[in-house]
N, C-alpha and C positions, 0 to 999 in steps of 0.2 A: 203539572204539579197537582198531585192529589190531596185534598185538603175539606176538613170537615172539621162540624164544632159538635161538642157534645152539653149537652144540657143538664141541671140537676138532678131533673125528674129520669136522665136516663134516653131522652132520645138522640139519635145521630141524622144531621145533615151533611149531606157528603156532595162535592162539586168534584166533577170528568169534564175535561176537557175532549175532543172527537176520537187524538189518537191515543188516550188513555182508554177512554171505552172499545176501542176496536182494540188494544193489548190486552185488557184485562181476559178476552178470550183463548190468546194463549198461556198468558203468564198470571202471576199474584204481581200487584203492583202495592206500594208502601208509599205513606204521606204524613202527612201529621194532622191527628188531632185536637182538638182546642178547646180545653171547659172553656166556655161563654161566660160563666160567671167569675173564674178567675184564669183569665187567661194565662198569666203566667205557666200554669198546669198544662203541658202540654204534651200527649204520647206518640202513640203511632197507629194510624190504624192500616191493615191490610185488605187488599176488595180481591175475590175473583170471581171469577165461572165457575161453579163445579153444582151441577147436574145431584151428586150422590148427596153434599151437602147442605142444600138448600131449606129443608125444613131443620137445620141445629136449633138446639135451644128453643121450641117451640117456634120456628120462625114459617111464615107462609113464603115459600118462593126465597127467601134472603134470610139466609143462615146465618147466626151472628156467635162469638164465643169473644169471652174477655180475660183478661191475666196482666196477671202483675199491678192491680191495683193496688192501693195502698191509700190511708190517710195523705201522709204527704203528698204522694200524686193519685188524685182520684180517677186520670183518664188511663192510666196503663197504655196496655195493646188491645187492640180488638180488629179481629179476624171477621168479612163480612163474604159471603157464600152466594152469587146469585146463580140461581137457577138459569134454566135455557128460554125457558116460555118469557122471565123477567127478564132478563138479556135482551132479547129482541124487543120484545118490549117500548125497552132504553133506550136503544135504537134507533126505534121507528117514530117513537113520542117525546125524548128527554127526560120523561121524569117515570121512579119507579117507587114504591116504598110499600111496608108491609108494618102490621102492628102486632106486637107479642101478647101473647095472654095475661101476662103484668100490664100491659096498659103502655108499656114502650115501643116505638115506631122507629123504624130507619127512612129514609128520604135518600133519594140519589138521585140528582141535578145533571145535566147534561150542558157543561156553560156556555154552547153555542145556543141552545134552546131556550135559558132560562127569561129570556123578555117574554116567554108565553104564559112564563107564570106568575106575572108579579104581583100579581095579588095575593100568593101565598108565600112569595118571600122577597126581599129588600134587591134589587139588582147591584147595588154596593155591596155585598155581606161577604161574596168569598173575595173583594179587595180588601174588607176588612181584619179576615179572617187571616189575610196574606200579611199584612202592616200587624197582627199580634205574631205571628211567626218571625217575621223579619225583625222583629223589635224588642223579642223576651226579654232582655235585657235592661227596658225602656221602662215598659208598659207599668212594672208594679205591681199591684193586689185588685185592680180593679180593670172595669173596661174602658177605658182615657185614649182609647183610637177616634180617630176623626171621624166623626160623626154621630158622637155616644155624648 
């Protein structure tokens, strides 16, 4: 289940599971996105492999492009591009991420790996992340998941 949050300022945290990262080499794989700050707001985001589009949008190595945002929903779609060098990468270490010349970054978590990281992020956040998905309905205007 591919699953990420998006933040105000514009960044994306994105959670793969092993055999979503060894598909996203052949294929585009599709998840859902989640403003952090109003969960409710929820899009879609798409990850792949591709070599040709990896610097989009000013991006090092992770191509990113965005559509169909809107007031009403400020997460849209958003298309993420990883390079091959960043691919392996992913792979070898779990975590990969790049920052835009605006000042916004993407993260890409590998969730067998992410106890390596936890000092830069919560090891509860994509069950989190999963309980605003599975609960739109619930949730409301704010972040009122278990542990907030």
């Amino acid at each position: 289940m591919v699953i990420g949050c998006l933040y105000d300022y514009g960044d994306i945290i994105l959670f793969l599971d092993n055999i979503e990262i060894n598909d996203i080499e052949k294929k585009s794989l599709e998840g859902t996105l989640i403003r952090l700050s109003y969960p409710i707001q929820q899009g879609k985001i798409i990850v792949s492999v591709n070599e040709e589009r990896k610097d989009e949008n000013f991006g090092i190595g992770i191509g990113v492009i965005s559509k169909d945002r809107s007031p009403e929903n400020y997460v849209g779609i958003f298309e993420l591009f990883i390079g091959d060098d960043n691919y392996q990468y992913l792979k070898e270490n779990g975590r990969i991420g790049t920052r835009y010349a605006d000042g916004q970054k993407v993260t890409i978590y590998s969730l067998s790996e992410l106890d390596k990281f936890d000092s830069d992020v919560d090891l509860n956040f994509p069950e989190r992340l999963k309980y605003y998905m599975d609960n739109r309905d619930k949730i409301g205007t704010r972040n009122n998941a278990p542990g907030n």
